[in-house]
KOLTI-909108 format. One line per 10 residues: their letters; for each residue x, y, z of C-alpha. Coordinates in steps of 0.5 Angstrom, whole numbers, plus 500, padded with zeros to 3 digits. Example, Ala and Ser with C-alpha at 12.3 -4.5 7.8 and 13.67 -1.06 7.14 Angstrom:
BEGIN
as = 525:491:516 | 527:498:514;
// end
This chain:
BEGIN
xxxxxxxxxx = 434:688:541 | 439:688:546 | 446:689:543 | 452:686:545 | 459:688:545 | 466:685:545 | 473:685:548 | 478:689:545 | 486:689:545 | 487:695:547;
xxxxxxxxxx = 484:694:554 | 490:689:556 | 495:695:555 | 491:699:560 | 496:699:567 | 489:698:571 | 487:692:568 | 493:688:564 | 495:685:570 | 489:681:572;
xxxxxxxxxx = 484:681:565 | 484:676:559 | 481:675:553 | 479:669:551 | 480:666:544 | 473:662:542 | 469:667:545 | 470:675:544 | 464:677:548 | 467:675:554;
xxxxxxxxxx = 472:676:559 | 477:672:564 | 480:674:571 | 486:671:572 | 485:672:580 | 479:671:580 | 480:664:575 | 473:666:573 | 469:669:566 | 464:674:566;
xxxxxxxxxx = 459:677:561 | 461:684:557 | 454:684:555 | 452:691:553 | 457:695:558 | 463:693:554 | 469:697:559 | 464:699:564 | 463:691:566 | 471:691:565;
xxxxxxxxxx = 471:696:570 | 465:693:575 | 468:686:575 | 474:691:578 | 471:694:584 | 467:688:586 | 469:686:593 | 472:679:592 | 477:682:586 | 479:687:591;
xxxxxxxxxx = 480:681:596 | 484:677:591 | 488:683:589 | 491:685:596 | 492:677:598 | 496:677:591 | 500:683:594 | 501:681:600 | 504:674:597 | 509:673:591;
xxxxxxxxxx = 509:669:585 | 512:663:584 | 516:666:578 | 518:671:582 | 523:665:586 | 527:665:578 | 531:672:576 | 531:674:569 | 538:675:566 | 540:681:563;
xxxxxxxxxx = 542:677:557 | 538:672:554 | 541:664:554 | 545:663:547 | 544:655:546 | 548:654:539 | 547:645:537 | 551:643:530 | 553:638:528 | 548:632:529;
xxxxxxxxxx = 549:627:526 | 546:620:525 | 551:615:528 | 547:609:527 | 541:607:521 | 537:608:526 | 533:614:526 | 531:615:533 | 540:615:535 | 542:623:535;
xxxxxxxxxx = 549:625:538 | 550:632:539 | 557:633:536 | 557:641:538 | 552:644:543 | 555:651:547 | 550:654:551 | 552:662:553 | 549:664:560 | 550:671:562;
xxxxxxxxxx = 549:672:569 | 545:678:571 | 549:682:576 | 545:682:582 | 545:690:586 | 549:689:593 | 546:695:596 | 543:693:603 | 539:698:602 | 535:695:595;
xxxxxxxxxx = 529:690:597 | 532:682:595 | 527:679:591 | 524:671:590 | 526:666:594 | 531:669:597 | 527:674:600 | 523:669:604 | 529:666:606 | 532:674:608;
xxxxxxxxxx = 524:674:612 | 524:668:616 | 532:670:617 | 530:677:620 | 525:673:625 | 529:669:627 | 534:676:628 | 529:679:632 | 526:673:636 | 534:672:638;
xxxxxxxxxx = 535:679:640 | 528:679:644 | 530:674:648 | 537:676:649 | 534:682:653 | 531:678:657 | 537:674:659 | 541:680:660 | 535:683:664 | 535:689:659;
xxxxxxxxxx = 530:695:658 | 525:695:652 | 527:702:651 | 535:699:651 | 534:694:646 | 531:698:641 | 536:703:641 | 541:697:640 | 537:696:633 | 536:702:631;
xxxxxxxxxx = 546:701:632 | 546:694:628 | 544:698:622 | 550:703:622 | 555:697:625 | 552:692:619 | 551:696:613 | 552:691:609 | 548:686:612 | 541:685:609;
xxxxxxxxxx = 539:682:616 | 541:688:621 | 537:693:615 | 531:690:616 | 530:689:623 | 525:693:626 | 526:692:634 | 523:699:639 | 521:698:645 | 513:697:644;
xxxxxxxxxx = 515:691:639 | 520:688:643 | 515:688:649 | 509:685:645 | 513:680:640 | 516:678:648 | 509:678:652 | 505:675:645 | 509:671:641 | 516:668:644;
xxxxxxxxxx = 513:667:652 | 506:664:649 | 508:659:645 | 514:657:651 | 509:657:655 | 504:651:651 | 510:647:650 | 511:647:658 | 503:647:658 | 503:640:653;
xxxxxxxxxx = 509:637:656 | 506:637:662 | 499:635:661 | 502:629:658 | 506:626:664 | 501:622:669 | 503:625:675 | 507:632:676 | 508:637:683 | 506:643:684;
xxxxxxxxxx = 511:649:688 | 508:656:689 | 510:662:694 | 509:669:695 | 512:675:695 | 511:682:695 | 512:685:688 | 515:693:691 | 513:695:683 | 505:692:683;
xxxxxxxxxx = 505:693:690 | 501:687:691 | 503:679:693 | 506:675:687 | 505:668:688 | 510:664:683 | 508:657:681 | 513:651:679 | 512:645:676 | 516:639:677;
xxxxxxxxxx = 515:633:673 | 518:628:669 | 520:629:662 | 520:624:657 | 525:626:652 | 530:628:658 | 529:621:661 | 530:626:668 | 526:630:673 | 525:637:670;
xxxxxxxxxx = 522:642:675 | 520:649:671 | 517:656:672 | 509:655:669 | 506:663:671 | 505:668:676 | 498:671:680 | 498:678:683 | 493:678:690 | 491:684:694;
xxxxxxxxxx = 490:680:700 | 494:672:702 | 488:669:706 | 487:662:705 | 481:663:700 | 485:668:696 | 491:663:695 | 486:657:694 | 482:661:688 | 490:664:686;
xxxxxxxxxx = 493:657:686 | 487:655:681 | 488:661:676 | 494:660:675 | 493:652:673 | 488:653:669 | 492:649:663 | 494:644:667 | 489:638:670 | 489:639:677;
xxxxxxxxxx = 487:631:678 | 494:630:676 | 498:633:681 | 502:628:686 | 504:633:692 | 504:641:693 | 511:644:695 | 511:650:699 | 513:652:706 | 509:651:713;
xxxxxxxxxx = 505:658:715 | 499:656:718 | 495:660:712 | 498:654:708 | 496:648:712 | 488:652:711 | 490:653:704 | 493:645:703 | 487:643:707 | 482:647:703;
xxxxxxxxxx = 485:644:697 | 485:637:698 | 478:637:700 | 476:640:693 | 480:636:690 | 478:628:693 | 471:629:692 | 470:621:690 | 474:616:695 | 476:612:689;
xxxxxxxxxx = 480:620:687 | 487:620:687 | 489:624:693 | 495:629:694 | 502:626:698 | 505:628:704 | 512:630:705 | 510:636:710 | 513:644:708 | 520:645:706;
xxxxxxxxxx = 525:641:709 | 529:647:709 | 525:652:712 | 524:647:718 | 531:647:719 | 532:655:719 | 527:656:724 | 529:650:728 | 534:653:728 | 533:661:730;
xxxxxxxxxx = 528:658:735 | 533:655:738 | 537:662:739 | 532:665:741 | 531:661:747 | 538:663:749 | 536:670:751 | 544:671:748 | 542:677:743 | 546:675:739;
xxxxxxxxxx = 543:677:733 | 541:684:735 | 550:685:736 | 551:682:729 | 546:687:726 | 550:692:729 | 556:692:728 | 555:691:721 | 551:698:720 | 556:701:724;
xxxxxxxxxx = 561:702:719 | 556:701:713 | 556:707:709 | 561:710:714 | 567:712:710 | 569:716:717 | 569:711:721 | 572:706:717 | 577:710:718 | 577:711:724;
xxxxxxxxxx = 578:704:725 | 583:702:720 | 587:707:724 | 587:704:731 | 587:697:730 | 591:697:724 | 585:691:720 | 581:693:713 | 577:688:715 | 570:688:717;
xxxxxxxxxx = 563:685:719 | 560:681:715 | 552:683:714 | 547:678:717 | 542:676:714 | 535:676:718 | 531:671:713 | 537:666:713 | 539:664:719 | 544:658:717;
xxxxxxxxxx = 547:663:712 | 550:667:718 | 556:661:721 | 561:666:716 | 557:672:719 | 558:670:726 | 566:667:725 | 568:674:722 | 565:677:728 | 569:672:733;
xxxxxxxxxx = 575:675:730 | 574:682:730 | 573:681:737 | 579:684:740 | 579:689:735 | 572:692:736 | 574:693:743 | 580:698:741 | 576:701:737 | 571:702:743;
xxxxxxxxxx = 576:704:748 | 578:710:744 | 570:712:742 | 570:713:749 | 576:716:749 | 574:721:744 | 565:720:744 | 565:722:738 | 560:716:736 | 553:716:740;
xxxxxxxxxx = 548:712:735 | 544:706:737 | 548:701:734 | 555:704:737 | 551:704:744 | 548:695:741 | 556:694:740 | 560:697:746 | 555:693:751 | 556:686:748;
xxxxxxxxxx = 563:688:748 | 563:688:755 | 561:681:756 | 566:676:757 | 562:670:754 | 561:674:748 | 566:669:743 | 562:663:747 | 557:665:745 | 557:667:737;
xxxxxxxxxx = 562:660:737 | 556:655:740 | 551:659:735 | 557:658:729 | 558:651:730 | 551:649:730 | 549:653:724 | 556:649:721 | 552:643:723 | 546:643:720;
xxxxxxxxxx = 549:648:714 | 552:642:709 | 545:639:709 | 542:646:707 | 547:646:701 | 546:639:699 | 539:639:698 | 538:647:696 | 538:643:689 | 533:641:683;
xxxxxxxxxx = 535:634:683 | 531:628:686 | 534:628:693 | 527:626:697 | 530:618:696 | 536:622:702 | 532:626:705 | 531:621:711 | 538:618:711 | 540:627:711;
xxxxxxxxxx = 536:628:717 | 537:623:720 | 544:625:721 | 542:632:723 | 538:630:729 | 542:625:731 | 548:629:732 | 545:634:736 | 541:628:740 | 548:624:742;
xxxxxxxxxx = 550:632:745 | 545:632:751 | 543:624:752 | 547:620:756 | 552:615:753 | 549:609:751 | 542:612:750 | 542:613:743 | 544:606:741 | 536:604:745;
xxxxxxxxxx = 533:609:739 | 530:605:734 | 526:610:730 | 526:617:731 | 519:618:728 | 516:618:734 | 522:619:739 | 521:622:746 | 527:623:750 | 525:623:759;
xxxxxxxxxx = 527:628:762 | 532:622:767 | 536:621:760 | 537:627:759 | 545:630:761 | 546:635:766 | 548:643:763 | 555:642:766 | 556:634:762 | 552:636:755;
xxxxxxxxxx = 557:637:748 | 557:644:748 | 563:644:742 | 570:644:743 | 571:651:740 | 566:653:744 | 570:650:750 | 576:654:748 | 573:660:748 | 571:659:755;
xxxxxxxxxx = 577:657:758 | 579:664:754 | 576:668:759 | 575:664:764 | 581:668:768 | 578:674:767 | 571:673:770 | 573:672:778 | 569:669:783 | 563:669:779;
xxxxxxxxxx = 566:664:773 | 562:658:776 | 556:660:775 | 557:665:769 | 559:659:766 | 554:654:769 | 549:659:766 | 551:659:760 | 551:652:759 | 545:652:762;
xxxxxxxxxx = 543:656:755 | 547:651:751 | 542:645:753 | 536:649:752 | 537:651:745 | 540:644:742 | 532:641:746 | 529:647:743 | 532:645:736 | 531:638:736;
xxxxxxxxxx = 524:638:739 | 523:643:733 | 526:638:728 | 521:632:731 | 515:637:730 | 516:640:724 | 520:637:719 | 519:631:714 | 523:626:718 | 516:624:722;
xxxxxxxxxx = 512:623:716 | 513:615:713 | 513:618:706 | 520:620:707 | 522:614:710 | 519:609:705 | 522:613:699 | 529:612:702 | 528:605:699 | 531:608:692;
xxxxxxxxxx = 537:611:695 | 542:606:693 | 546:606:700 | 539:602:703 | 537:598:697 | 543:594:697 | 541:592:704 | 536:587:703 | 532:586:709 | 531:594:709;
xxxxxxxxxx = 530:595:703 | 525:591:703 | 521:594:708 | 521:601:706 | 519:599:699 | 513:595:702 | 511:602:706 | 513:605:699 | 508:601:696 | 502:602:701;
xxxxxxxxxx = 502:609:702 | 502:609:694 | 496:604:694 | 493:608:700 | 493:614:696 | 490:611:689 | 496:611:685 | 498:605:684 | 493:598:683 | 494:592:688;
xxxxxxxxxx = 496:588:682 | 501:593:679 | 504:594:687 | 506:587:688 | 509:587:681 | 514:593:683 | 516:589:689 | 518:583:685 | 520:587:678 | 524:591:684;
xxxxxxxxxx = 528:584:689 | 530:581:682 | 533:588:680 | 537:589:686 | 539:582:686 | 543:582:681 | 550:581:680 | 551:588:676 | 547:592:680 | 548:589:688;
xxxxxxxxxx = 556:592:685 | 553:599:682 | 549:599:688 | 556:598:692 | 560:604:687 | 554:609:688 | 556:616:688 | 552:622:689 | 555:625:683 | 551:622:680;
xxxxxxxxxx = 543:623:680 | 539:618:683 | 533:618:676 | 539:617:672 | 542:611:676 | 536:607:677 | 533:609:670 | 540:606:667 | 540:600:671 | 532:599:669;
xxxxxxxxxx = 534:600:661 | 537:594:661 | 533:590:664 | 525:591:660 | 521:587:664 | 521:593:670 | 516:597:667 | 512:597:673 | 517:599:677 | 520:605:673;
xxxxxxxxxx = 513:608:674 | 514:609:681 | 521:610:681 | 519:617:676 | 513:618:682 | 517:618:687 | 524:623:683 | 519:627:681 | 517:628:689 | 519:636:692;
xxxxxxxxxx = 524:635:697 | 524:642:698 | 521:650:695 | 529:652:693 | 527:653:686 | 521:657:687 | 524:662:692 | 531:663:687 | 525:665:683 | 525:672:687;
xxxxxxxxxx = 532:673:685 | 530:673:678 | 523:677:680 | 528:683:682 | 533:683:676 | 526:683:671 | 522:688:674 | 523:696:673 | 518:702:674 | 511:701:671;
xxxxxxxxxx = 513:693:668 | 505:691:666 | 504:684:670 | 504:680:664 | 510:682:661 | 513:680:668 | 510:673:667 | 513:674:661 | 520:675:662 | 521:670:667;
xxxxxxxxxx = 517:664:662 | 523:666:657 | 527:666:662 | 526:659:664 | 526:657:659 | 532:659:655 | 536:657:662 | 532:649:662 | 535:648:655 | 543:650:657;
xxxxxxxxxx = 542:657:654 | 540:661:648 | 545:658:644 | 541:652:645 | 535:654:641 | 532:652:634 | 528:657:631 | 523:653:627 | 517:656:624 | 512:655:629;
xxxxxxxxxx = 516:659:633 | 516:664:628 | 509:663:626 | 508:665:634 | 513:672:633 | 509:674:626 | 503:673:630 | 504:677:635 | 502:684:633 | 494:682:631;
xxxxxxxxxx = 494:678:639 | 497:684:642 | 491:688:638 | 486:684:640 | 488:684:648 | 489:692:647 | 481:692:644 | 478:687:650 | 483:691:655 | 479:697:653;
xxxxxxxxxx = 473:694:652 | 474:691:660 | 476:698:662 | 470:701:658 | 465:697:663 | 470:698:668 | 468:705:667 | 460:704:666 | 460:701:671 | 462:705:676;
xxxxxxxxxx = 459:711:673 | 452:707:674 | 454:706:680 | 456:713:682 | 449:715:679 | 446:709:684 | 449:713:690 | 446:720:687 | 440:717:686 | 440:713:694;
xxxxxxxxxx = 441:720:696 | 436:725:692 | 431:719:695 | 433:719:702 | 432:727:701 | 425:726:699 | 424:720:704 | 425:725:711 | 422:731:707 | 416:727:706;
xxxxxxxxxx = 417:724:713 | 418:731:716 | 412:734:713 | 408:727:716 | 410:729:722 | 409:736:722 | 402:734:720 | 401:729:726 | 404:735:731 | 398:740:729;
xxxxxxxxxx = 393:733:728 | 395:732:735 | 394:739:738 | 386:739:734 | 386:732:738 | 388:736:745 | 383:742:744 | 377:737:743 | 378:734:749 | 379:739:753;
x = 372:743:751;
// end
């Protein structure tokens, strides 16, 4: 017969099973597992089912969960003392048995005196808070690198100072910050769950514009295609526009910027985006055509709208067409006399000396030209100076660089001044409308009126007078040749006027037809500018003008507004954004607006220091029956007048990237970046726990992409070697192919001589 055993009391002194094993009362034959919340049979093993129960694999499991959480008893510390209740005296107050008073009742509680040595662990409750505590420390200083455009390296070494800074705070001992962790908690933890968020806010919105450019990354030595997304964000109640992720391309052909464009909005439904922003190359326009037939496969599909390339970069290159139509060189001369005091502490000088003057040239930017107005005017005033300085060079040849040889020979011509005045004052022209719309804002609703302006001016300078008061829309204008002013009658400035009756002395018998040449120059430019602007700026597509229908300069005159919201409405209906039904609802919800007492006066009192969604989105708050018009008022704020934002993203590129940065933690840096700056500053942030879920996370999500990334260079690797051997194997079967052919041949050659022999006989 079998024999059973029993439990025995010396078991639960035993330091291996005390902590988890429990007899029970009623049945000494069996054994209870705390952990585990379950019996188990003695049976004839007596301390060795004890033990096996031990090292089962579940018990092990629950043992280490067990040690990686605390106990519920571990939030209360014991005191040192126990409690003292002393209660006398209770007496009856009453015939009533169930009243007592409690005449005396002291109760004694003696604190533990608790270690404040940062150095010891804190335990229960306040251990967790310490933990979540040090998260948010790390998450806070991980961040803050980014802002400050601090290396990993650095800011580790920043942590490792906190800890003698601060020593008597728990927080700062327990931070565990080095360069590899900052870089994982960054490019796994924090820019991921900052990049879902935008990712959510995004796939709510109905409709949202897309913005990409590219430029090199001199680190990664390959193009990196920025993309931003513009959409309306309900809990702002404004337009927001934000930095969404960034591609690396080998090459910029229009299949590569397309297959680019649709990685990087993988999280994001292509079907919703309303308008793509970008500047006007012709691989561009391929990609924008490429796209759209991608995306209207059905005619009932949504489809992209029309605001043509940026307004801004029309506007530069408009402008540095005009420029260059002149012939003048003026650009090379503004090149040059920058580069010749730059990095020249001699001739620096050598000038100061001779012309007694600490100021000089200012530096040209090639990239935006309308940006060189200041550039042209410091060069103006130090004419009279460079021609000192180049009197006493050649005195003394002591100077003989390319740059010196560019200056003295635009010196030497008369009309020099005249010329950098014309190309300042037109660059002043158009400068203010850069500043304007160089801006997140919804500015689309002033983009035509803005426009308008520019090229207006500079039309009223060679028309003849009375012609533009003829011009009804400059849509379509073409200007004859016959109203057109002669070179000696056009607007050339009067600055520039000036500057020519300078120097008109000293230019003799040949000031005529220098100064008609001249001019002849000047007219050229200003139709090269203006034909430019008609060609290739959003002033020719009818979206711009409709959209003016919600600047409040033009809804405060009826007859207008009306028919640039009816073109808004039709161009919107075109495009499957709106319904017939919801098209004829904005128009009526959008004249009974305006037609209010309170808002024709707002409309009357508009400043454009107020944003335009803010303004219209007040007005229709307190009117609930135009929600068919505010839906369209948030299409058309959400509309790009511009690829401003994506381009000031190159500055944040350059500040970020270091030597080896990884792509990702690029795209990392710049979601973080972004994102701390779209919420007024780091200051702003509330750590809640899903981000210190994400943070905590981090580490297993870096692990797991180091294993893939492995795993992919593996068969990256395996690959190449089948490949290589395939080469090896090609080239051994070659070999044997003209082996075999050369040993056929050889065998025809004597097949043919015995053939030759034969019939000779």
């Amino acid at each position: 017969m079998s024999k059973h055993t029993v439990f025995q009391d010396d078991w639960l002194s035993d330091p291996s099973f005390s902590s988890w094993l429990e007899k029970m009362p009623l049945n000494n034959k069996i054994a209870k597992c705390k952990l585990c919340v379950k019996t188990f049979d003695l049976s004839n093993m007596g301390r060795r089912a004890v033990s096996s129960h031990m090292n089962g694999i579940k018990h092990k499991k629950k043992v280490e969960a067990s040690q990686k959480s605390a106990s519920l008893f571990t939030c209360f510390t014991k005191s040192e003392q126990s409690s003292v209740i002393n209660c006398a005296d209770i007496k009856k107050t009453n015939s009533n048995d169930d009243e007592l008073t409690v005449a005396s009742c002291s109760t004694s509680v003696s604190a533990s005196n608790s270690s404040t040595d940062p150095g010891k662990n804190t335990s229960g409750i306040k251990s967790f808070l310490i933990n979540d505590s040090v998260t948010k420390a790390e998450i806070l200083w991980t961040i803050e690198t980014v802002m400050t455009h601090t290396s990993l390296r650095t800011a580790g070494r920043d942590v490792l100072l906190f800890k003698t800074m601060f020593p008597d705070s728990n927080i700062a001992q327990k931070m565990q910050l080095q360069r590899d962790k900052v870089g994982y908690l960054l490019a796994y933890g924090i820019a991921p769950f900052f990049e879902k968020e935008l990712s959510d806010k995004c796939n709510k919105c109905e409709f949202l514009v897309v913005g990409f450019d590219e430029s090199l990354n001199k680190v990664a030595q390959k193009q990196q295609m920025d993309i931003n997304v513009r959409f309306w964000d309900e809990q702002e109640k404004q337009v927001c526009t934000r930095y969404l992720t960034s591609v690396f391309l080998g090459r910029t052909r229009a299949s590569d910027l397309l297959q680019a464009f649709k990685d990087g909005l993988k999280s994001v439904e292509l079907k919703k985006i309303l308008q793509i922003s970008m500047d006007g190359p012709n691989v561009n326009l391929k990609f924008l055509k490429d796209f759209k037939a991608d995306l209207n496969t059905d005619s009932d599909d949504k489809k992209l709208l029309d605001l043509g390339s940026c307004g801004l970069h029309t506007l530069h290159c408009a402008f540095k067409s005009s420029m260059q139509e002149t012939g003048w060189n003026i650009v090379p001369f503004l090149r040059a006399v920058y580069n010749l005091f730059k990095d020249s502490p001699a001739r620096r000088a050598l000038f100061t000396s001779v012309t007694t003057s600490s100021v000089f040239p200012k530096t040209f930017c090639a990239v935006r030209w309308l940006q060189n107005a200041e550039v042209a005017q410091r060069a103006i005033e130090l004419i009279p100076m460079l021609m000192l300085f180049v009197e006493e060079i050649e005195k003394t040849k002591t100077i003989s660089s390319q740059s010196y040889k560019i200056v003295s020979e635009a010196i030497a011509d008369p009309l020099l001044s005249a010329k950098l005045e014309f190309f300042r004052g037109l660059a002043s022209d158009v400068e203010p409308f850069l500043e304007k719309f160089q801006s997140d804002e919804p500015l689309v609703p002033f983009l035509y009126e803005e426009l308008s302006a520019v090229l207006t001016t500079q039309i009223s300078r060679i028309v003849k007078p009375g012609v533009m008061d003829e011009i009804k829309s400059l849509k379509d204008l073409k200007i004859p040749e016959k109203n057109i002013l002669s070179a000696g009658e056009i607007n050339i400035g009067i600055a520039t006027k000036h500057a020519i009756s300078k120097v008109s002395k000293k230019m003799g018998k040949t000031k005529d037809s220098m100064i008609l040449k001249f001019r002849e120059s000047c007219r050229k430019a200003l139709i090269k500018f203006i034909s430019k602007m008609l060609e290739k700026s959003p002033i020719h597509l009818r979206l711009t003008k409709a959209a003016s229908c919600l600047d409040p300069n033009i809804a405060e005159n009826a007859k207008v507004r009306k028919i640039r919201m009816e073109s808004l409405l039709t161009i919107l209906l075109d495009h499957n954004w709106i319904s017939s039904s919801i098209a004829d609802k904005v128009m009526r919800e959008f004249n009974s607006l305006c037609d209010q007492p309170n808002v024709v006066s707002a409309l009357k009192n508009y400043s454009r220091k107020t944003r335009v969604d803010h303004f219209w989105m007040n007005l229709i708050t307190k009117d609930n029956s135009c929600s068919n018009l505010s839906m369209v008022i948030k299409l058309v704020c959400t509309l790009s007048h511009g690829n401003a934002n994506v381009e000031r993203g190159f500055s944040v590129n350059a500040e970020c990237i270091v030597e080896n940065m990884r792509e990702e933690l690029l795209v990392a840096r710049r979601i973080v970046y972004d994102t701390i700056l779209s919420i007024g500053g780091i200051n702003n942030l509330q750590i809640e726990k899903p981000l210190i879920h994400a943070a905590r996370n981090s580490y297993s999500r870096f692990l797991e992409a180091s294993k893939e990334k492995k795993k992919q260079q593996e068969g990256n690797y395996i690959k190449l070697q089948n490949k290589r051997q395939a080469e090896i194997n090609v080239k051994e079967l070659q070999r044997k192919k003209a082996k075999i052919l050369e040993d056929a041949q050889r065998q025809a050659d004597l097949l043919n001589e015995e053939i030759k022999i034969l019939s000779q006989i």
